[in-house]
N, C-alpha and C positions, 0 to 999 in steps of 0.2 A: 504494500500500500504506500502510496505516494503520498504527501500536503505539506504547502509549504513551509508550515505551524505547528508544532505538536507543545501544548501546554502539560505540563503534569502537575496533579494539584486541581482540585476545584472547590476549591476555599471561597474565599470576598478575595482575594488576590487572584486569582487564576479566573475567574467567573468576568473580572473588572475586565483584565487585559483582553480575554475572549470578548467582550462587549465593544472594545474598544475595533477588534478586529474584524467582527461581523459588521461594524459599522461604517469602515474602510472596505468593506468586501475583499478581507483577506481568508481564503481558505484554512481550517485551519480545524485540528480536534486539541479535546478538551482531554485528558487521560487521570479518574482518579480511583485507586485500591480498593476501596471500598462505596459507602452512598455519598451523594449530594455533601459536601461539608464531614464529611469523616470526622474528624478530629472536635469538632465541637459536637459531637452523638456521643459520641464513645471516651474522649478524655479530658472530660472538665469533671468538679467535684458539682453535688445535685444543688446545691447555695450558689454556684457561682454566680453572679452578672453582671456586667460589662462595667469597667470605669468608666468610660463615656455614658452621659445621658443621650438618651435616645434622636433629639432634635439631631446631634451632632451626628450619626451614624448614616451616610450613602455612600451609597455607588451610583457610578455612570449613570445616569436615566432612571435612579430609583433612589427615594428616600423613606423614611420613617411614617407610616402615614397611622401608625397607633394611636388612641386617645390618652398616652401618658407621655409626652413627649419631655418631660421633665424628671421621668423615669430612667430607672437600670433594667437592659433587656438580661433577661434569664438565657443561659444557654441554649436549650430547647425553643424560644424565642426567637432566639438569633440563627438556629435553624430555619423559624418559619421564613423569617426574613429573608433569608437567600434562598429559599424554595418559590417564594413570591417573584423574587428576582429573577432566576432560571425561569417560572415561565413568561416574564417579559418579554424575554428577545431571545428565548430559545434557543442556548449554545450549544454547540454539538458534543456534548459531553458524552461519555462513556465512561457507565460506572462500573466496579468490579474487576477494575483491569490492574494489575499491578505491574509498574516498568521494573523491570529486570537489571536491565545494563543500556547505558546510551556511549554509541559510539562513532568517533569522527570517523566518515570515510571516503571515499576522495570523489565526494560529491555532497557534501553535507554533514549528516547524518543519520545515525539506523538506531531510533527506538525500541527494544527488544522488549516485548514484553509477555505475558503467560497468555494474551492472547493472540497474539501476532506481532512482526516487526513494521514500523513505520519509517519511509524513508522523509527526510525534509530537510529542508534549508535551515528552519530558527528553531531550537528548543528555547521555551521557556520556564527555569524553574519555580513555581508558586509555591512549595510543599510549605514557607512560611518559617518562623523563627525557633517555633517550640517541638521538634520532632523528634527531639530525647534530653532528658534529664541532664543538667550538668553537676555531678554529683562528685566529691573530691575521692581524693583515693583512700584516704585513711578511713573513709566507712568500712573495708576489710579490717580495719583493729577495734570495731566493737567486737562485744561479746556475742559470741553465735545464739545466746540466748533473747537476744535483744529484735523485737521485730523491725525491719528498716523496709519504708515505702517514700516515694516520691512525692510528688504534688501532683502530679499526672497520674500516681494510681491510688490516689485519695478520692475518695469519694462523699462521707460522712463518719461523724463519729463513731457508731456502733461498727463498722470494719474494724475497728483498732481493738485489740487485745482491753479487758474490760480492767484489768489491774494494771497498779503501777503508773508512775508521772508518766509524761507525755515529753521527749526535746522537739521542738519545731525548731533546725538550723535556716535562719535565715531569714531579714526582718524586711521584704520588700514585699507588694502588693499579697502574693501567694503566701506570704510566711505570714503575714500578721493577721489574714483571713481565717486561714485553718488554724492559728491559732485562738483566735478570738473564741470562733466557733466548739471546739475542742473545750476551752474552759468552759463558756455558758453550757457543754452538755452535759458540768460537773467533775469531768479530769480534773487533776493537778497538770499545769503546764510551764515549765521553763522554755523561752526564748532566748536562739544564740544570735546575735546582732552584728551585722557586720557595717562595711560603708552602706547608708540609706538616704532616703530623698524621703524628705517631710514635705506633705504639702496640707489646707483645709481643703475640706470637702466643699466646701463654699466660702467667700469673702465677700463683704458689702454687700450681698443679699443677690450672688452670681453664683453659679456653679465655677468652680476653680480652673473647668476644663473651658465655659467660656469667657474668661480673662484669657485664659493661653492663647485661645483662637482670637481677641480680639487686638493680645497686645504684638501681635504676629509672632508669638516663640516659636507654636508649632508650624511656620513655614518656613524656618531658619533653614539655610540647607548646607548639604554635606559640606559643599567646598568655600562656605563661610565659616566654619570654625578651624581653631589654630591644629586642634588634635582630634581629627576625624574616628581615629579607634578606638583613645577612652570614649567619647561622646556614645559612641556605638555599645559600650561592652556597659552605660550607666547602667544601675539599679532601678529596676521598675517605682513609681512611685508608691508610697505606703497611704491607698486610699482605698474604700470598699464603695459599692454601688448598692443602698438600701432607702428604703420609702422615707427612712426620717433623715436622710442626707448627711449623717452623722459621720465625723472624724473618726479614724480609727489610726492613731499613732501611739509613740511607744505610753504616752499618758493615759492614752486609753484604755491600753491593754494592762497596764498598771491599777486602773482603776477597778478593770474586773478580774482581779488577781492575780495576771502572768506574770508569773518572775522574770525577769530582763536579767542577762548576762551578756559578755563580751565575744565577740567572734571565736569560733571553734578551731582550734589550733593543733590540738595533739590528743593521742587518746594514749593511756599506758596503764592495762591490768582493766583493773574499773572504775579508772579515773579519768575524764575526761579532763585536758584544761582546756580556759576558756583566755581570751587578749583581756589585759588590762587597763585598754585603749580606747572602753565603750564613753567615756566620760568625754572624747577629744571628739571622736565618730558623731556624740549627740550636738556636742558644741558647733559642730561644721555644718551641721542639718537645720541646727535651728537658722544660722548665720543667713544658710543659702535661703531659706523659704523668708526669713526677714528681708531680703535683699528685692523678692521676686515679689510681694507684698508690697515694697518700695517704689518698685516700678509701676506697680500697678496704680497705684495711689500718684503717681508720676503720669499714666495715661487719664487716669481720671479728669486731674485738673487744667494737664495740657487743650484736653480736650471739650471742657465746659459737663462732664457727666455728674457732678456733683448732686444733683436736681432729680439723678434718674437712677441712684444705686446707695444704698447705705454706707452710713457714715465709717471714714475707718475703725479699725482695731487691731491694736497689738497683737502678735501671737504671746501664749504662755510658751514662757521655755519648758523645755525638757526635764521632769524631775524625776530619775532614776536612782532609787537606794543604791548605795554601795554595792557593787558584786562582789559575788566570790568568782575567783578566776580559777576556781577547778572543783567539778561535781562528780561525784560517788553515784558510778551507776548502778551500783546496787539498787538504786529507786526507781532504774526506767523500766518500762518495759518496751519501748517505740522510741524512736526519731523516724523523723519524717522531715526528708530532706526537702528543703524551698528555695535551693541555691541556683536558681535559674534554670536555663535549656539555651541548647546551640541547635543551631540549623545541620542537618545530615544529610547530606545526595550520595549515600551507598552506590549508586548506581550512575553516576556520573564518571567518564573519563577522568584519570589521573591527572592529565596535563591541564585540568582547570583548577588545580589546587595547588596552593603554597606550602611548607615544608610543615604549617600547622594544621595540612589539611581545610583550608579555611579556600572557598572559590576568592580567584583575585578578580575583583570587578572594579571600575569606576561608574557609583552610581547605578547600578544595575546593571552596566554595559561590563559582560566577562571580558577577562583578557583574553578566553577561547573566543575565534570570530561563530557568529552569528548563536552565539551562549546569553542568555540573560539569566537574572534571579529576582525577585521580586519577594515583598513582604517582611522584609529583615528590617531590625529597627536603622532609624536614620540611616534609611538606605540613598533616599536624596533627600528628605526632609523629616524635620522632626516628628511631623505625623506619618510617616513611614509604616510604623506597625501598626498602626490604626485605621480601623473600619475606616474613620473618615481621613484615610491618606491613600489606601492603595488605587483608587480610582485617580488620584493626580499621579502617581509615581508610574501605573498602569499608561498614562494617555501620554508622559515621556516617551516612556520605554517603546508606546507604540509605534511613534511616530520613528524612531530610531531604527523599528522593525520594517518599517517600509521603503525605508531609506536603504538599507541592508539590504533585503528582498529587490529592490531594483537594480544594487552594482549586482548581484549573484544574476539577475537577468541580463542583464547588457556586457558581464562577460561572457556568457555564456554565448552571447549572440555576436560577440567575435569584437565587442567595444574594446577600444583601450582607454583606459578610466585610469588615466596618473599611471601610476608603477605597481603593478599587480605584484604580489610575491605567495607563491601556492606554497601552500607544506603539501611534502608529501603522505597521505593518507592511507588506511592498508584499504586492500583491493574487497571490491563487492563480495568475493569468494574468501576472502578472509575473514570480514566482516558475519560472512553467513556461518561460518565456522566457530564464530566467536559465540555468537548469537546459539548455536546448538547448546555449547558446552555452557553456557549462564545459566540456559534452560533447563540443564540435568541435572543443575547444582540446588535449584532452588523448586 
C-alpha cells in the first residue's frame, strides 16, 4: 500500500494534523494500536480531568460546545470529545493496527505493521509525551516486599494494598493528585518533592490557565528561550481540575495531612533517604509563581483591566514542617512513582535518534528528512502539550509537510531544486526482509 502520509497515533495530536491534511487534500492514513484515543480509555486514573478548563480545549474546526465551559473535562469526556471530533471531518483512521518497525528506504519509507506495510513519503509521529513511565533506577533497591506502580497504572485507591503508608515520589500535577486523593480515602501518605512549579488554581477571579493564554506565556516559543531543553524537561504544574477550583499545592496537601519530605535520593536496607534541599526547592516555587502573579498584575494595569477582574492578592508562602531526610520503610507498603514519562518510538529507525535515544528534531521538523513528531511538550510553543496547542503546532508542521511533499514530487519528476544530496537507503527487497523478521518477532 502506497500514501503519501502515514500518521501513527490518533490522539488530539494525530487527529489535528490528519484534519489539517484532509483539508489541504493530502492523502494520507491515520495508524493507531488500539480504539479512537487509546491512551486516554485505558491509562488515566478514574478522578482524573484535564488542567485546562474546558472553554480552553480545541482542535482544528472543533471546540468545546459543553454546558460547563468553566469546567475540568473527565477522561472519558475527553474521549467523547475526540469521538465528536472524528466524526467531523472523518479521518481515515484505522484502528487496531499496531506499527511494528518504520523504515527509511530509498524511496521514503515502509510502515511495517501487524496489518500490512505502508509505503510513503512523510511519517508522522503523534504517539504524544507520556508512552512510558520515567521511573529512576534505584526502585530495584526497594524491598521486594514493597508494592511499586506508576501513575499510569494507578487507577484508585482500593488497587493499593489496604495496609501500611503510602510514598507518592514526586510533587508535580500527577504526584500531588494521587496523593491528595490516597489521603482523603484514609491512607497515611508521605510525599517525596523534588524541583516543582507552584501555581493558583485561579487569580483575581480568572482561571490561572486564562492569565497564561492572555499574558501570551503559553505562545512563547521554542526558539525564544535561552535553554530550549531544561524548558522542555520543566515539571508539570502542581494544579488539579475540580468543581470548586481549589488549589492543590504542597499547603494543601499539608493541610489534609500529607507529610512532605525532600527528593528521593538513595535507598539502603529499609531506609530510604530523602534531599535536604526541600526548604530551597519550596523557596524557588514560591519566588517563580510571585514573579508570574507580578506580571500578571503588570498586564492588568498596563492594560486598563482593573474594572473587569479582582483585586490582587499575595500568595501565602510555602509552610512545610521540618523533614526528616531518611524514612524507615518498614511502614510502606506502596510507592507509587509520579516522576514523569518520556516519549518512546520503539519502532522508529535508529538514525533518528541521539546517543540518548531522544528523536533530534527542530520544532517538530526531525533531523531524518520527511520524519516529524508532534505533541511533546514545548515542542514549538509552550502550549505544545496541550489540547489547546496541538492544532497550532499540527497546522506548522503541516504546512512544512506540503512543502516537503512537493520537493519529493519535482524530484522525482527530474526538477533540480538547489543541490539534492540522496542517502543511500536499503533496497525494496531488503526493506521486505526486514519487515518479515519485525513481524516474527512481535
Amino acid at each position: 500500500m502506497r500514501v503519501p502520509v502515514v500518521i501513527v497515533g490518533a490522539g488530539p495530536a494525530g487527529l489535528a494534523m490528519s484534519h489539517h491534511l484532509v483539508t489541504a487534500g493530502i492523502d494520507h492514513v491515520v495508524l493507531e494500536r488500539g480504539d479512537l484515543a487509546h491512551s486516554w480509555r485505558t491509562e488515566r486514573w478514574d478522578s482524573l480531568r484535564l488542567l485546562t478548563p474546558s472553554w480552553m480545549n480545541a482542535l482544528p474546526g472543533h471546540g468545546y460546545r459543553g454546558g460547563d465551559p468553566h469546567g475540568f473535562m473527565t477522561a472519558q469526556e475527553t474521549v467523547a470529545f475526540l469521538e465528536a471530533y472524528r466524526r467531523r471531518f472523518e479521518p481515515p483512521v484505522l484502528t487496531g493496527v499496531t506499527v511494528a518497525a518504520v523504515r527509511r528506504t530509498a524511496d521514503g519509507f515502509a510502515v511495517i505493521a501487524d496489518a500490512g506495510t505502508w509505503q510513503c513519503d512523510v511519517v508522522v509521529a503523534a504517539t504524544g509525551a507520556s508512552s512510558e513511565p520515567r521511573v529512576p533506577a534505584l526502585r530495584a533497591e526497594l524491598p521486594t516486599r514493597i508494592d511499586q506502580l506508576t501513575a499510569l497504572d494507578y487507577r484508585r485507591p482500593a488497587q493499593l494494598d489496604p495496609d501500611g503508608e503510602i510514598l507518592v515520589v514526586g510533587a508535580s500535577a500527577s504526584g500531588v493528585q494521587i496523593a491528595s486523593e490516597l489521603q482523603r480515602s484514609g491512607r497515611a501518605v508521605t510525599i517525596a518533592v523534588g524541583e516543582h512549579v507552584r501555581l493558583p488554581r485561579s487569580y483575581r477571579e480568572r482561571d490561572v490557565y486564562w492569565w497564561l493564554d492572555a499574558i501570551g506565556q503559553l505562545d512563547e516559543r521554542y526558539d525564544e528561550v535561552d535553554d530550549i531543553d531544561r524548558a522542555r524537561r520543566h515539571a508539570s504544574v502542581q494544579l488539579v481540575g475540580t468543581n470548586e477550583h481549589s488549589d492543590l499545592d504542597l499547603n494543601a496537601l499539608g493541610a489534609q495531612g500529607v507529610r512532605c519530605v525532600g527528593r528521593l535520593v538513595g535507598i539502603s536496607g529499609r531506609t530510604a533517604q530523602c534531599s535536604g534541599a526541600l526548604a530551597s526547592l519550596v523557596a524557588n516555587a514560591d519566588l517563580k509563581q510571585a514573579r508570574l502573579l507580578h506580571r500578571i498584575d503588570e498586564f492588568v494595569t498596563s492594560n486598563g483591566l482593573e474594572g473587569e477582574v479582582g483585586p490582587p492578592r499575595p500568595a501565602q508562602p510555602t509552610v512545610v514542617p521540618a523533614p526528616p531526610t531518611s524514612l524507615d520503610l518498614a511502614a510502606f507498603s506502596t510507592v507509587v512513582w509520579a516522576t514523569g514519562y518520556r516519549p518512546t518510538y520503539p519502532w522508529l529507525d535508529a538514525a533518528a535518534f541521539d546517543h540518548r535515544h531522544r528523536v533530534v528534531h527542530d520544532g517538530g521538523v526531525a533531523r531524518m528528512p520527511g520524519l516529524y513528531v508532534l505533541g511533546l511538550p514545548f515542542m514549538r510553543r509552550r502550549r505544545s502539550n496541550l489540547i489547546a496547542g496541538f492544532g497550532r503546532d499540527a497546522g506548522d508542521l503541516a504546512a512544512h509537510v506540503r512543502a516537503y511533499l512537493g520537493d519529493v514530487a519535482r524530484t522525482r519528476a527530474g526538477a533540480r531544486i538547489g543541490v539534492v544530496s540522496r542517502v543511500e537507503w536499503p533496497s525494496e527487497q531488503a526493506v521486505a526482509r526486514a519487515a518479515n523478521d519485525v513481524l516474527d518477532r512481535t
